[in-house]
C-alpha positions as CSV (number, residue, x, y, z in Angstrom):
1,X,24.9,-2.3,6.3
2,X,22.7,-5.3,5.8
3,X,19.4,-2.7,6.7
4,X,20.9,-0.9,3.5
5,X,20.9,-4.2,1.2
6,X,17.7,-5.6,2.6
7,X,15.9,-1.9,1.6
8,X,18.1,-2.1,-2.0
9,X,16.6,-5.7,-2.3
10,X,13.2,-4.4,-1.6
11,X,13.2,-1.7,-4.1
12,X,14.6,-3.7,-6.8
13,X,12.3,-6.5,-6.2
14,X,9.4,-5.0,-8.2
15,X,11.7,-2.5,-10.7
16,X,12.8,-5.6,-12.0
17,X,10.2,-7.5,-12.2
18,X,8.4,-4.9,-14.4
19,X,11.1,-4.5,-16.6
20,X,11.2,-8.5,-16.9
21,X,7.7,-8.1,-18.0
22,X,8.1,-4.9,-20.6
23,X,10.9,-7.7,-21.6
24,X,8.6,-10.3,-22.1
25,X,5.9,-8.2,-24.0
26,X,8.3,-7.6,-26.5
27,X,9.4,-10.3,-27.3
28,X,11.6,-12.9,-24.9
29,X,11.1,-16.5,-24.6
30,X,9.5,-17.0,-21.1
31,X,12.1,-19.7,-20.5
32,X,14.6,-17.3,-20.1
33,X,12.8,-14.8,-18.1
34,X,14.6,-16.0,-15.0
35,X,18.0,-15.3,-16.1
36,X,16.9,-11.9,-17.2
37,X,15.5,-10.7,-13.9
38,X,18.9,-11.4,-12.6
39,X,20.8,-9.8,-15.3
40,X,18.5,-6.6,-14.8
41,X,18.9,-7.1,-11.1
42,X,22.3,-7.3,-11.0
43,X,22.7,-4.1,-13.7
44,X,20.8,-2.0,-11.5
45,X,22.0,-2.6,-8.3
46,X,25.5,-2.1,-10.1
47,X,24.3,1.3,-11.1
48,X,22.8,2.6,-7.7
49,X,25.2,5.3,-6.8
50,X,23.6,6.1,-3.4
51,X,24.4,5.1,0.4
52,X,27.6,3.7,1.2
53,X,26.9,0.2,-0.1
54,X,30.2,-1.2,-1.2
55,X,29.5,-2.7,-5.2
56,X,30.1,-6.4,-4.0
57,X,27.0,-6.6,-1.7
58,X,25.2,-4.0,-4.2
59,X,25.7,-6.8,-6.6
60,X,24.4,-9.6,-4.1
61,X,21.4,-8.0,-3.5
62,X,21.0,-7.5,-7.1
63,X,20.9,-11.2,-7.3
64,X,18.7,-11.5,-4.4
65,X,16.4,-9.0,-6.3
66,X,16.5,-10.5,-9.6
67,X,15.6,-14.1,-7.9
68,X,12.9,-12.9,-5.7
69,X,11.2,-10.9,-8.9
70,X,11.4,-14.5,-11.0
71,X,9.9,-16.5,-8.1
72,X,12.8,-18.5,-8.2
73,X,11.3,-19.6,-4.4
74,X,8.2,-20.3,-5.8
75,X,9.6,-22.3,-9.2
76,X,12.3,-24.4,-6.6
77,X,9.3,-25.8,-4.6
78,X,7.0,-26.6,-7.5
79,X,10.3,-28.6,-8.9
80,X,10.6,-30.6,-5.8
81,X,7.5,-30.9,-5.1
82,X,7.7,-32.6,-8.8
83,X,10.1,-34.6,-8.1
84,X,8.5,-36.1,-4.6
85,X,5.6,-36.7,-7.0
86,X,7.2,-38.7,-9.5
């Protein structure tokens, strides 16, 4: 099972993030780019009909996509980093 989420994770990771970025062209504040890669995450793992994932840890790795497509690991360091800074 968590071979099936980590591959989910992996395929969403750049559907979203293109779909964030069609998104963006048309018109969203940048600022809230990050909540809307987890939205679409989370919509489209919902929707993915296929394996035998169970809808809670579709969902999760949803999340997990939407966050890796935003660079929330990327945005968390430059904040502390930041913060060490100031």
């Amino acid at each position: 099972m968590p071979e099936q989420v980590l591959l989910l994770v992996s395929v969403l990771t750049p559907i979203v993030a293109g779909i964030v970025e069609l998104i963006k062209h048309v018109g969203l504040n940048t600022k809230y780019a990050p909540l809307m890669a987890v939205a679409v995450g989370v919509a489209l793992a919902a929707l993915y009909t296929f394996g035998s994932i169970e809808l809670s840890m579709r969902l999760w790795a949803g999340v997990l996509a939407g966050l890796a497509a935003s660079g929330f690991y990327s945005n968390v360091k430059e904040q502390i980093k930041k913060a060490e800074g100031q």
